[in-house]
C-alpha positions in Angstrom: 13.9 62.9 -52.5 10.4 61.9 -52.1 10.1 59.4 -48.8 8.3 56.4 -49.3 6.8 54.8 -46.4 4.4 51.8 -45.1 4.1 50.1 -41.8 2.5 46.4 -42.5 1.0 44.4 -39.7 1.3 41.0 -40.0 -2.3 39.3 -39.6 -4.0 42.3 -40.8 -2.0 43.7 -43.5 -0.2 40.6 -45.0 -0.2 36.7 -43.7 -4.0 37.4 -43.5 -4.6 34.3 -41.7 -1.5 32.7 -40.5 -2.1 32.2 -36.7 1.8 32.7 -36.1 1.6 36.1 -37.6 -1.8 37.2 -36.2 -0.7 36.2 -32.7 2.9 37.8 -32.8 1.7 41.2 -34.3 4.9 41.8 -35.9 5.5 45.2 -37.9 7.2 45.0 -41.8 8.5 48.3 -43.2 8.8 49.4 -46.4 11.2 52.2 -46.6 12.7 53.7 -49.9 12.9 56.8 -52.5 10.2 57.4 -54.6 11.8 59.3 -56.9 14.4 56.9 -57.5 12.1 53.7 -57.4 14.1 51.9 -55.3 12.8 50.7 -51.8 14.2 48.1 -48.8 11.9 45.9 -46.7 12.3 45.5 -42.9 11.9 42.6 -41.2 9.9 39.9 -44.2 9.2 37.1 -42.0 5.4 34.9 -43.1 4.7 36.3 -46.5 7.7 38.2 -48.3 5.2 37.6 -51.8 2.7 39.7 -50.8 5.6 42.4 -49.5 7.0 42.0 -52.9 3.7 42.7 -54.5 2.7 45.7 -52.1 5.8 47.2 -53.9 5.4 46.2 -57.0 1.9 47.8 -56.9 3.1 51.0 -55.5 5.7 50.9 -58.6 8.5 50.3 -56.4 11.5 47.4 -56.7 13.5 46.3 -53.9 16.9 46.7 -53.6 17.7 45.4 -49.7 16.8 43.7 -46.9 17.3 45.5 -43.6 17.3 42.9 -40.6 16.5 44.0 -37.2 17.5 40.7 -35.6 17.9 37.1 -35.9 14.1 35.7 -34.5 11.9 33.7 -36.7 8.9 35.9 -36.8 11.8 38.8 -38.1 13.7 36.7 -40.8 12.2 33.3 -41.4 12.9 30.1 -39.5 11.4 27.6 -37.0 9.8 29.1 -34.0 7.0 27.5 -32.0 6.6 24.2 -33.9 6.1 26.2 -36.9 8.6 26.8 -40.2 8.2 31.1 -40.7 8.7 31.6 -44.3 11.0 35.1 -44.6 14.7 35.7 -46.4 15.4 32.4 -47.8 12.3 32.2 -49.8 12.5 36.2 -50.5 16.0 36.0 -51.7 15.7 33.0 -54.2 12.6 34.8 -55.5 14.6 38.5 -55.8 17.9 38.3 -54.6 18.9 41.2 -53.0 21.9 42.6 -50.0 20.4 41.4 -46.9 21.9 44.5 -44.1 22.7 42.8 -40.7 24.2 44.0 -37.9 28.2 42.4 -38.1 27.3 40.4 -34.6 24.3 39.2 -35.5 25.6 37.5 -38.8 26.4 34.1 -37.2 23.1 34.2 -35.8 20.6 34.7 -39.0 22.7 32.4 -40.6 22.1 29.4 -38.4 18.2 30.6 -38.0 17.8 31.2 -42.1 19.6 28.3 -43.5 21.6 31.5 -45.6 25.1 31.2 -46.3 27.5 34.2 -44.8 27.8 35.9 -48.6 23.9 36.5 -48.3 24.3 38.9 -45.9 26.2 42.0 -45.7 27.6 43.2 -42.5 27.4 46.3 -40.4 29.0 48.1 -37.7 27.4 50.8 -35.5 26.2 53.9 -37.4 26.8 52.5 -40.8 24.5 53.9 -43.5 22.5 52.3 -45.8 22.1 54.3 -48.8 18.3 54.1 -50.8 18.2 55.6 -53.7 19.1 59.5 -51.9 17.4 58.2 -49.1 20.0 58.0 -46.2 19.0 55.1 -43.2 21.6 55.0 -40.5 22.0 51.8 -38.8 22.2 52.0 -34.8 23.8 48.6 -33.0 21.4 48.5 -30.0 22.2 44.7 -28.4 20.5 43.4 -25.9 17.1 41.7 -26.7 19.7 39.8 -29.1 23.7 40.6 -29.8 23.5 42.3 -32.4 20.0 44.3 -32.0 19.9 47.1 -34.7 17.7 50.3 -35.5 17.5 52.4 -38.5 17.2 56.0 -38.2 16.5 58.1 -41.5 15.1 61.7 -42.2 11.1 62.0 -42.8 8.6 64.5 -43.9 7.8 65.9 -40.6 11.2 65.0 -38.8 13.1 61.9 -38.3 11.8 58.1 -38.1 13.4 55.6 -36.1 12.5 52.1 -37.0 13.0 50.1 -33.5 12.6 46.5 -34.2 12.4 44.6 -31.2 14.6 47.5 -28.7 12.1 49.8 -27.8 8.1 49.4 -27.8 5.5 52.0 -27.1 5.5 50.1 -24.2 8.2 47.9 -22.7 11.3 47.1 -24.9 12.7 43.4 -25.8 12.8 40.4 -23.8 16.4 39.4 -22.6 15.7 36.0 -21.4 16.4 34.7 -25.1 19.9 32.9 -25.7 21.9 36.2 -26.7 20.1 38.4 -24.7 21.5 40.7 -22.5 19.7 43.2 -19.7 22.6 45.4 -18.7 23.2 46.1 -22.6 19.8 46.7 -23.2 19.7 49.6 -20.8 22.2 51.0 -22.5 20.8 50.9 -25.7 17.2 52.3 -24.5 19.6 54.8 -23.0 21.2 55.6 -26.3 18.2 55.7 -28.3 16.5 58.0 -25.4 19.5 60.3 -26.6 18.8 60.7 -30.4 18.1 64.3 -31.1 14.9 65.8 -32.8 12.2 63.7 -31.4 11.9 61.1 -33.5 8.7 59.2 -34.0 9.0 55.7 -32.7 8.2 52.7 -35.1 8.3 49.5 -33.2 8.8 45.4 -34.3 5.7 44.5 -32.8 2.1 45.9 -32.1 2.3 46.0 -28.4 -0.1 48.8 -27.3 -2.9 50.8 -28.9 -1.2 53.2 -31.3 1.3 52.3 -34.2 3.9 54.7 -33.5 4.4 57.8 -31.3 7.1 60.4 -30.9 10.3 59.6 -29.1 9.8 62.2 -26.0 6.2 60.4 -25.6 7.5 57.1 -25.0 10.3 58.6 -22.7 7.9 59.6 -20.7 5.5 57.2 -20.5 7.2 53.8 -21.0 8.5 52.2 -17.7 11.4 51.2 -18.7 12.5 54.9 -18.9 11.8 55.3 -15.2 15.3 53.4 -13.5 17.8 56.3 -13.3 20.7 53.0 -13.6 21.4 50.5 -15.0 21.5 48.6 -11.4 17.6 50.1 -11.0 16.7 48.1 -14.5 18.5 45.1 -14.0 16.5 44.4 -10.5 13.5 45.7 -12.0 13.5 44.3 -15.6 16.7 41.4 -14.9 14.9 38.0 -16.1 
């Protein structure tokens, strides 16, 4: 299996020009098999056309929709004054499996406009299957109920695609309806666990670099640095 691979920056890479997109700084992820042809897109909030076309040029077809969580600038929906474009329009242009986490169904639903057959739901540690491409699917609530992260095997080690969990710097806001401090420690906690030092690929383009390796950000992202979850909650709780 040959990994294929691109991290999209919304602004810069796609949605050239949408001011929703260049001032959110979200991340897209095209993940899949090269060998097999077949590829999944993470995340197609703004412009899932030009997402489709980035695969299309690099020979690839899409197969699935992996879904970090249920916010606008993720999926699609009205946020700010402003309708996102995401699954809806991508799934009556190519439809496809759209992988949610099974608590965040509700959710996507009522942001999306999709029906609950669009999606497909998952429990903790599920696996999403990519041609031989294996992507594990880690329930990591807190910024929203049913938070997930997808975990798969890479050239130099494993990836872990973060969404809006764990930044470079900081992790996701709780303040949102759904959100959840005391279960977001214990996801950071959980993901701060994952063996083999994965490199870190997060939702948004908070700090300088793209991505770094899992044992950087442990130690040098504060919200590493409570040794409870009373410590984060007094120093994070919002």
């Amino acid at each position: 299996m040959s990994l294929y691979f691109r991290q999209l920056l919304s602004g810069r890479d796609y949605a050239v020009g949408d001011q929703v997109a260049t001032q959110m700084v979200n991340f897209s992820y095209l993940i899949g098999d090269r060998e097999s042809g077949e590829a999944v897109v993470v995340d197609p909030a703004y412009s899932p056309d030009e997402l489709l076309a980035a695969l299309d040029a690099d020979g690839m077809r899409l197969t699935g929709v992996l879904a970090t969580h249920h916010h606008p600038d993720h999926v699609g929906g009205s946020m700010m004054g402003f309708d996102l474009v995401g699954l809806a329009e991508l799934l009556g242009k190519n439809p496809v499996p759209v992988h949610v986490q099974r608590d965040e169904s509700d959710w996507v639903t009522r942001v999306t406009g999709l029906s609950a057959t669009d999606l497909t739901p998952h429990d903790h540690d599920d696996v999403v299957e990519v041609g031989a491409l294996r992507i594990r699917l880690l329930h990591t609530p807190g910024h929203t109920p049913g938070s997930q992260c997808f975990l798969f095997d890479g050239p130099d080690g494993p990836m872990l695609v973060a969404g809006d969990t764990l930044f470079l710097q900081g992790c996701g806001r709780t303040d949102f309806p759904g959100g959840d401090v005391e279960a977001i420690y214990h996801s950071l906690q959980q993901l701060a666990s994952l063996p083999g030092n994965p490199t870190v690929y997060p939702g948004h383009r908070y700090s300088d670099a793209p991505s770094a390796p899992l044992d950087d950000v442990r130690r040098t992202n504060m919200v590493f640095r409570a040794g409870s979850a009373e410590q984060f909650k007094a120093a994070f709780g919002r």
